[in-house]
Every structure is written in structure tokens, then in C-alpha cells.
C-alpha positions in Angstrom: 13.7 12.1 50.1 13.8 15.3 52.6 17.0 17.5 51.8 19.3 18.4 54.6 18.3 21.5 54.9 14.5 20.3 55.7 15.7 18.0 58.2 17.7 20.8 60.1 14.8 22.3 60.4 12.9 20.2 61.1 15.0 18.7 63.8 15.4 22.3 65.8 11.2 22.6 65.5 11.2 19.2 67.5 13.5 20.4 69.8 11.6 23.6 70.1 8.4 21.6 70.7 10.0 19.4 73.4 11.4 22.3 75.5 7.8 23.7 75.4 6.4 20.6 76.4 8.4 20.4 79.4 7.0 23.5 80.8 3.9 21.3 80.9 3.7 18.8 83.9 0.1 17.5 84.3 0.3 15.5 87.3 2.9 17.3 89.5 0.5 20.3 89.0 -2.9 18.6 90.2 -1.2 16.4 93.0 -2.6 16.6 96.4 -0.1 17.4 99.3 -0.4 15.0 102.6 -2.7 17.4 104.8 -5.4 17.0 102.4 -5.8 13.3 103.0 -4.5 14.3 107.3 -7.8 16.1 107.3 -10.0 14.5 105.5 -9.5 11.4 108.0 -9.3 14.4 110.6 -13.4 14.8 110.3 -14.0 11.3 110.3 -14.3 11.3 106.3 -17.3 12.5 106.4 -16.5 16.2 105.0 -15.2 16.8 101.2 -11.7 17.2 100.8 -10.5 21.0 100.4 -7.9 21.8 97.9 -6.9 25.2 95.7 -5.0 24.5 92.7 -1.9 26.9 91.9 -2.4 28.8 88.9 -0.8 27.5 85.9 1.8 30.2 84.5 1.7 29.0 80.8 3.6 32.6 80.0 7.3 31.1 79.3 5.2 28.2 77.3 3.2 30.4 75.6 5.9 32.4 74.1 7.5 29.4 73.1 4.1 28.1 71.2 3.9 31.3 69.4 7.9 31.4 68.0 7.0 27.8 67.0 4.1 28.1 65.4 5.1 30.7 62.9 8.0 28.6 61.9 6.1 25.8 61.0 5.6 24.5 56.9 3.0 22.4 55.4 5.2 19.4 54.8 3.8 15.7 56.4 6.3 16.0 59.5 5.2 19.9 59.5 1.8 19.2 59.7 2.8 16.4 62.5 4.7 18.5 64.9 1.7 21.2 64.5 -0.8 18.4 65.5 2.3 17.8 68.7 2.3 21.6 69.3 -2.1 21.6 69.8 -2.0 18.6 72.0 0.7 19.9 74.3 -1.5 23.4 74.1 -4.3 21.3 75.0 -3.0 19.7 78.0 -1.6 23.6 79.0 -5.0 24.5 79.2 -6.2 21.5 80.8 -3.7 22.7 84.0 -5.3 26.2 83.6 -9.0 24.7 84.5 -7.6 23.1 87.3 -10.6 22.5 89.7 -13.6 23.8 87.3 -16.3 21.8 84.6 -13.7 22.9 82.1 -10.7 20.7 83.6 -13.3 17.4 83.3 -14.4 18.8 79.7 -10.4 18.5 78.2 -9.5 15.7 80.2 -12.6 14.1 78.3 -10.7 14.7 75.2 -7.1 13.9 75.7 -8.1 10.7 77.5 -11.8 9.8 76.6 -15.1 8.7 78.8 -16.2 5.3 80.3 -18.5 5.2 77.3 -15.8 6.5 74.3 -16.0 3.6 72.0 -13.1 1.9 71.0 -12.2 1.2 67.7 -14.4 -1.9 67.2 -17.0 0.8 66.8 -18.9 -1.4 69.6 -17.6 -1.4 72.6 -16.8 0.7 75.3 -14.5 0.9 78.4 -17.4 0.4 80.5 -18.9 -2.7 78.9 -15.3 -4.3 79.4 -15.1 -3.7 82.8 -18.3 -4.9 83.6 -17.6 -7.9 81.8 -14.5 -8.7 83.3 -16.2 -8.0 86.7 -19.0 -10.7 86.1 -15.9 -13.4 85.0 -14.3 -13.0 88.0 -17.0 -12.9 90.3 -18.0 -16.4 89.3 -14.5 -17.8 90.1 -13.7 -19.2 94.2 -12.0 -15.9 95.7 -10.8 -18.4 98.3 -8.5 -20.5 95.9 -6.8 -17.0 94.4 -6.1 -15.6 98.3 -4.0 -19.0 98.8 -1.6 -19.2 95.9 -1.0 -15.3 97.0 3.2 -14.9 98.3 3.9 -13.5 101.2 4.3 -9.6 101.7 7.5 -7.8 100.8 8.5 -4.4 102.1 8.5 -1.5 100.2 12.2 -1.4 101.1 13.1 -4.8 99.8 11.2 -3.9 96.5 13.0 -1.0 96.0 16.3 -3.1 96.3 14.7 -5.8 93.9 13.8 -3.0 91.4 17.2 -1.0 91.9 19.1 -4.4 91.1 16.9 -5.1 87.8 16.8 -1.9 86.5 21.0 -1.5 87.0 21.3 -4.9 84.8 19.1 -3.7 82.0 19.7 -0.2 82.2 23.6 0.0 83.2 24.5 3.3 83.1 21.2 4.8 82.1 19.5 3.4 84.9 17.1 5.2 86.8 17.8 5.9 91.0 15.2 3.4 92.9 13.9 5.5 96.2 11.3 4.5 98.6 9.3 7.7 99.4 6.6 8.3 102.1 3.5 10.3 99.7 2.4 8.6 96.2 -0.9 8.6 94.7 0.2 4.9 93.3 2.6 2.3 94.3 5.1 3.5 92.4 5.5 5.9 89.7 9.0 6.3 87.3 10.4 8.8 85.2 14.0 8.3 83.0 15.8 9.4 86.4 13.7 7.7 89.4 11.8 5.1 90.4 9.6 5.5 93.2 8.0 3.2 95.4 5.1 4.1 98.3 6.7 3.3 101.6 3.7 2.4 103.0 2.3 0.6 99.9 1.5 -3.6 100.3 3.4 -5.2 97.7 3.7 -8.8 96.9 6.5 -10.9 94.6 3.3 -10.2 91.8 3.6 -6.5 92.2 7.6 -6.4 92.1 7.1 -8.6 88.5 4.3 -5.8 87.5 6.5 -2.6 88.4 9.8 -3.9 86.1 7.8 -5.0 83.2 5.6 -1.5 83.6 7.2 0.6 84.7 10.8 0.0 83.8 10.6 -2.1 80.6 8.0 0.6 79.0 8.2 4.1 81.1 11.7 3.8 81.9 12.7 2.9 78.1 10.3 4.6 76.3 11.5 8.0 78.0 15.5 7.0 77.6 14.8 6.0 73.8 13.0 9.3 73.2 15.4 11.5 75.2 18.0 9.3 73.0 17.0 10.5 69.9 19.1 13.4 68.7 17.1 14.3 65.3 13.2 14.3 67.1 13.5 15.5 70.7 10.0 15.2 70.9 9.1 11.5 71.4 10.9 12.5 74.5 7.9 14.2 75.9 5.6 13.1 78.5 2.3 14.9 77.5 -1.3 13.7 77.9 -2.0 12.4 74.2 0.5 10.0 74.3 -0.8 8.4 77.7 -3.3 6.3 76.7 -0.5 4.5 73.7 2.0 4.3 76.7 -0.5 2.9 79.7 -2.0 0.2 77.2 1.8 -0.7 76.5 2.5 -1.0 80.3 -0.7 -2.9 80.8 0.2 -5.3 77.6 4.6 -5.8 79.2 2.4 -7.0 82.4 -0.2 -9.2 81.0 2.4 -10.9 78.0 5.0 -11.8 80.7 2.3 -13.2 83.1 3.1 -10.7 85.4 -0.7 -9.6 86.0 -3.0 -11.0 88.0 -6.5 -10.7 89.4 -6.1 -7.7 91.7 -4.6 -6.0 89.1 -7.1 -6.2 86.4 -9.9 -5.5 89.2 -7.7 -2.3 90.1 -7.8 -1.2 86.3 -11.5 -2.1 86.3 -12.7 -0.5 89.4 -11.1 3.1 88.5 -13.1 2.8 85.0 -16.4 2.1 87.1 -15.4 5.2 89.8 -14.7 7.2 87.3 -18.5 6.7 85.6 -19.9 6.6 89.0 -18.2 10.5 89.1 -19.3 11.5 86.0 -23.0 10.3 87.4 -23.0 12.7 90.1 -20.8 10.7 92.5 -18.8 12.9 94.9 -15.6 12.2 96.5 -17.2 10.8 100.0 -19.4 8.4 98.0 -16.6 7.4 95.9 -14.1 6.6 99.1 -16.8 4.9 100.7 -17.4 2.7 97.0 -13.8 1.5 97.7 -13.8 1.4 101.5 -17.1 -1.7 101.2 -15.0 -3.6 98.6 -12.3 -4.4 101.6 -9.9 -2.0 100.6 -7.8 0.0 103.6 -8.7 3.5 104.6 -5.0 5.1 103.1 -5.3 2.9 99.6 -9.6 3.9 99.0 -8.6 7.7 99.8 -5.7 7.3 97.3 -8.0 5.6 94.9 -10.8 8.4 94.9 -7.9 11.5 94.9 -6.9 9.7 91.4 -10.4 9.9 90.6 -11.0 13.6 91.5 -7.4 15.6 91.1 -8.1 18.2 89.5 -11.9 17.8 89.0 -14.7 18.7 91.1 -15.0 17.0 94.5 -18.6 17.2 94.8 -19.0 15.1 91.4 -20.0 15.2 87.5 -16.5 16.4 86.5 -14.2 13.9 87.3 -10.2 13.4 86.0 -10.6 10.5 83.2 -7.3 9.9 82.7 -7.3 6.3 84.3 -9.4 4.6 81.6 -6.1 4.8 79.6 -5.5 1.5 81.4 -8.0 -0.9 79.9 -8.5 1.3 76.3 -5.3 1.5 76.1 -4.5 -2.2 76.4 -7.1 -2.7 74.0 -5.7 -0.5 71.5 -2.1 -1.6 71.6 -3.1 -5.4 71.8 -5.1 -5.0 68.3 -2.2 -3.0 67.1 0.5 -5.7 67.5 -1.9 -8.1 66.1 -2.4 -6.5 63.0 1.6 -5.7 62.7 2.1 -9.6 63.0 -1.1 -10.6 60.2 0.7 -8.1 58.2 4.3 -9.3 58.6 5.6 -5.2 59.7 7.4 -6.4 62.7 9.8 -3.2 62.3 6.5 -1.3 63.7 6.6 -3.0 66.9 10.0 -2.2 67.3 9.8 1.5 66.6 6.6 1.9 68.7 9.5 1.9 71.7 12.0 4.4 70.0 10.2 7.1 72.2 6.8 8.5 73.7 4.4 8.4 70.5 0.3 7.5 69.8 -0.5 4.7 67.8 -1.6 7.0 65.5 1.9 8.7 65.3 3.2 5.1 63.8 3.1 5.7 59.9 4.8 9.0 60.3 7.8 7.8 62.9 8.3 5.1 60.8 9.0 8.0 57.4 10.8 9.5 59.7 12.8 6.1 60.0 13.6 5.5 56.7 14.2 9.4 56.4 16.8 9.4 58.8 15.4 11.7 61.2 14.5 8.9 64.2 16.7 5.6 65.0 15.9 2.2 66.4 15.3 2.1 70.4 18.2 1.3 72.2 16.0 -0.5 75.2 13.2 -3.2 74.3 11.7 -5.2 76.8 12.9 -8.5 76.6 8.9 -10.0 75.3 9.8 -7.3 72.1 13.0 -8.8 71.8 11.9 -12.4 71.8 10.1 -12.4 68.3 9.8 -15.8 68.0 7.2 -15.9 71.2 5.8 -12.9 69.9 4.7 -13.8 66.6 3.4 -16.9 68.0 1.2 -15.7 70.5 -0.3 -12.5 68.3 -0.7 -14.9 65.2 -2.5 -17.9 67.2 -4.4 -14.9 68.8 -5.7 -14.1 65.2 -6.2 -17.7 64.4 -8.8 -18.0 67.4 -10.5 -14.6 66.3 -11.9 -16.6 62.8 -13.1 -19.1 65.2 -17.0 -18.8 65.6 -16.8 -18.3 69.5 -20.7 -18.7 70.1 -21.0 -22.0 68.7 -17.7 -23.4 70.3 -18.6 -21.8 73.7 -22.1 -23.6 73.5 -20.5 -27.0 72.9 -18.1 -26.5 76.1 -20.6 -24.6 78.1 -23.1 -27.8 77.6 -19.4 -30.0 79.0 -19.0 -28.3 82.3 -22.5 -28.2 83.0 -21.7 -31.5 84.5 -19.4 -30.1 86.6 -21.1 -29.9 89.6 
């Protein structure tokens, strides 16, 4: 057991290493203001995009790094809050390279490449968007557009949201606000939810926002700001992005919440972001998006997520939206393995605050230690263990199965389907 005095200490490092990691904001600092997109359309689209990034001053953060650093001990949750302190130096420096090789070169490590393998050892990003793009392709497009709802205003979805979130939340509940520039649809932190007033949202995309943006963002940020002893699961810093994207992802696709456009969304930024990395630049990205039916405003959007803080005229492209479909990947096979091995409590404490995967065995000693508590905000799938466990577990249950032989048996059935 840790004495007292270790956990004090402990405790006022995290706190330390949260206010330090507040000094680091990665996306407000690459966002694009409205002229750039005004003037891109201004010259028909057919001139790159000009943009000068404002130097990062990491001076207040770096003194803070520096006190921290020479406080820190050689204990397990020592050695854990030094690994914290390099990946919030790491995303520092990230904002410094703002618009150079070096930006695409870190972003590469905090978030990984098209081609990073996951942990299968196998596959990569890449290979499962492809995939998913050959499944879909093969399925009548016509029968999907019909069962679509009708379109909602951004207004009415901000009302919708506003009245979910006050339920769940009460009086931690985030302020709902439709606003006229977002690089997505919507975007949420522990204080606001924003929706994109000119955004096209249907009843699917209302369902998708709650259960990702409210149910994971939303509570993940509340339970980490909530927890007294470890301030820093409260940070929003870029190693943690990929843990709390694949969580999003998995709150949409367990509560049936995500559909077809969706999943080609996720897919099409992991094949942008390759075509980038190939030599790609922005035009030829925009104009990618532009043949695949998608309006003007939502293809430039698409592309700037592509390019912020990269180079526009290609090879060094921002990789932070393959977090989507890794991500998934990762915290899918993570819940799995939590159900074969009957350490439910993991699940649970995955929401307790903004944490990697990797950051599991430790939070969880730090559980048991006394130095993190429970998440006061699940969403409801978490809570509902019973559907949980059922799901994950017939999910391992079909992965013993011997796929290729079964598929050939049912492929050989609908081949007189005609």
C-alpha cells in the first residue's frame, strides 16, 4: 500500500501535470478561420488555400514541465505521470511545427498512419477501410436512401440534444449552442455542445451526437475533472484520442446509432488521409470528395480536417482522423477480452476520465489505492451489463468459429439468389 504522504504527492504532481496540459490546445491552435474557406471558393477552388499558423508560446508550459519534472520519483504512478508529462510535451511540440514536415512527422506518432498495424499484428487501417468500402458497394444504395428520415434543423437538434443532455447530466450538463463555423457537425467539451448551423442532420445523426458525443466526451471529461486525487484524466491531450474516438465510435455502433454514411465518413478520411500522405494536395483532395456527391461547404470541411496544420500542397498530412476506425478496433477487442476474462470493473473504470487503453492496469492500482474513484456518468450500454456481456461474449463465441468454411457453405446458398 502507498502511504499518505506518497499519495499527497502524488496527487499535487497530477494536478501539476493537468494545469500544464491545459496550456496545450491542439485543435483550437490549427483551426482555420472562415476567410480561408471565403477564398478558396473566391478563385473558383482552383488555388491552394493560404494559411499562417500563430506561433505556439509553450513558455508558461514549459516552465511548468520543468518544476514538474524535477519532482518526479521512480515509483509505478511516478514513472506513469512521467510518461503523461512526454506525451503532453509531445503534442506541445506538435503545435510548434504547425504548417512544416515536422507537424505530419509527430502527428504520425501520437495518432499513427493509414498503414500502422493494429494489434492483430496484421492489419492496418487502410486494409479495413477498403474492405468495408467493397461490402458496401455491393449493397442497393437505392434501398438505404429510402429508409433515410427526413431532415432536421440544426436548431431543432440542438433543442433535442440540450433536452437529453439536461436529463442525464442535471446539473453538470453541458450549454447546447448552434454556431455558424465548425470543422464537424458538432463538437463538445464538459461545458458546450456545439452543433454546425448549417450542417444536414438527420433523426440518425441526433442518435450518433448523444451517444458520442455526450455519453463518452461529455462524461469522460466531467468524470476526469471529477476526480479530486488524479486531475489528470481530466486532460484532453492527443494520446488519449485515439482510446476516446474508438469509445465514441463503439457508444454509436452498440446502441445502433450508426449507420452507413457514417462508417463511409470514418472510411473516406482514412483513404484522404493516405491519398495525402501519397503526394495528394488539398485541391485534389476537395475535388476526391466533391465526385463522391458530397456539397462544396462539407468536401472543403473534409479536406481542411485533412490538411490543418500540415502541408497543403501534400505528403505531410494531419493523421489524427484514423483514430476513428483504429480506435474502434482497439476498444472493441478491449471490452472483449474484459468480458472472456470476467474484469467487468475495467470497463467501468475506462469512463472514470480521459486515459489510453494502455493506462488501464495502472488506473485501476490507482483504484484500489485510493487515488481514482468510480465514474459518476456511464452511458446507459455500460450500465446495462447484462446486454453487454451478452453481446461481447457471443462475439467471442463466433471468433472460434472457422469463418472460411461457414462463409463457403452460405456463399454457395445465396448464389441462388438471383
Amino acid at each position: 500500500m502507498i502511504s499518505e504522504n506518497q499519495k499527497k504527492r502524488i496527487e499535487n504532481l497530477s494536478e501539476l501535470i493537468y494545469r500544464a496540459s491545459l496550456k496545450v490546445k491542439i485543435l483550437r491552435h490549427i483551426s482555420w478561420p472562415p476567410e480561408v474557406k471565403y477564398h478558396f471558393f473566391k478563385q473558383n477552388c482552383q488555388k491552394l488555400p493560404e494559411y499562417s499558423y500563430p506561433k505556439f508560446d509553450s513558455t508558461d508550459l514549459d516552465q511548468i514541465l520543468l518544476k514538474i519534472d524535477g519532482q518526479l520519483g521512480d515509483s509505478k504512478y511516478d514513472l506513469w505521470l512521467k510518461n503523461k508529462l512526454e506525451d503532453i510535451s509531445l503534442s506541445a511540440h506538435l503545435l510548434k511545427a504547425s504548417g512544416t514536415k515536422t507537424f505530419f512527422e509527430i502527428s504520425s506518432k501520437i495518432y499513427g498512419l493509414p498503414t500502422t498495424l493494429i494489434h492483430d499484428g496484421q492489419t492496418k487501417p487502410l486494409d479495413l477501410s477498403e474492405q468495408f468500402y467493397q461490402i458496401i458497394n455491393s449493397i442497393d444504395k437505392t434501398k438505404l436512401e429510402l429508409s433515410k428520415s427526413s431532415k432536421i434543423s440544426s436548431h431543432d437538434v440542438a433543442k433535442q440534444i440540450s433536452s437529453k443532455v439536461s436529463d442525464y447530466f442535471g446539473e453538470f450538463a453541458p450549454k447546447t449552442s448552434v454556431v455558424k463555423h465548425l470543422s464537424a457537425k458538432a463538437t463538445a467539451t464538459s461545458k458546450k455542445i456545439k452543433i454546425r448551423e448549417d450542417g444536414v442532420f438527420y433523426q440518425s445523426d441526433i442518435d450518433q451526437l448523444i451517444n458520442h458525443e455526450a455519453f463518452i466526451h461529455v462524461a469522460t471529461t466531467i468524470n476526469g475533472r471529477k476526480q479530486n486525487k488524479m486531475k489528470i484524466l481530466g486532460s484532453n491531450y492527443g494520446a488519449i484520442t485515439k482510446t476516446q474516438e474508438g469509445l465514441a465510435v463503439f457508444s454509436e455502433f452498440i446502441t445502433g446509432s450508426i449507420d452507413i454514411d457514417r462508417m463511409r465518413r470514418i472510411s473516406d478520411r482514412v483513404k484522404a488521409i493516405q491519398m495525402a500522405i501519397d503526394g495528394a494536395d488539398f485541391i485534389e483532395i476537395y475535388r476526391y470528395f466533391v465526385d463522391k456527391g458530397i456539397s462544396r461547404n462539407q468536401a472543403f470541411d473534409n479536406s481542411r480536417r485533412v490538411f490543418r496544420g500540415g502541408v497543403l500542397s501534400g505528403k505531410y498530412p494531419f493523421t489524427k482522423d484514423l483514430v476513428y476506425l483504429d480506435g474502434f478496433i482497439r476498444v472493441y477487442n478491449f471490452f472483449r477480452s474484459s468480458i472472456s476474462q470476467g474484469k467487468i470493473e475495467c470497463i467501468e473504470l475506462l469512463f472514470a476520465g480521459k486515459m489510453e487503453l494502455d493506462d488501464l492496469p495502472i488506473v485501476y492500482s490507482m483504484y484500489k489505492d485510493g487515488l481514482v474513484k468510480k465514474p459518476s456518468f456511464m452511458p446507459p450500454w455500460a450500465m446495462n451489463l447484462n446486454y453487454l456481456i451478452c453481446f461481447l461474449t457471443f462475439s467471442v463465441f463466433l471468433e472460434d468459429i472457422n469463418y472460411s468454411n461457414v462463409s463457403k457453405y452460405y456463399d454457395s446458398l445465396l448464389e441462388g439468389v438471383k
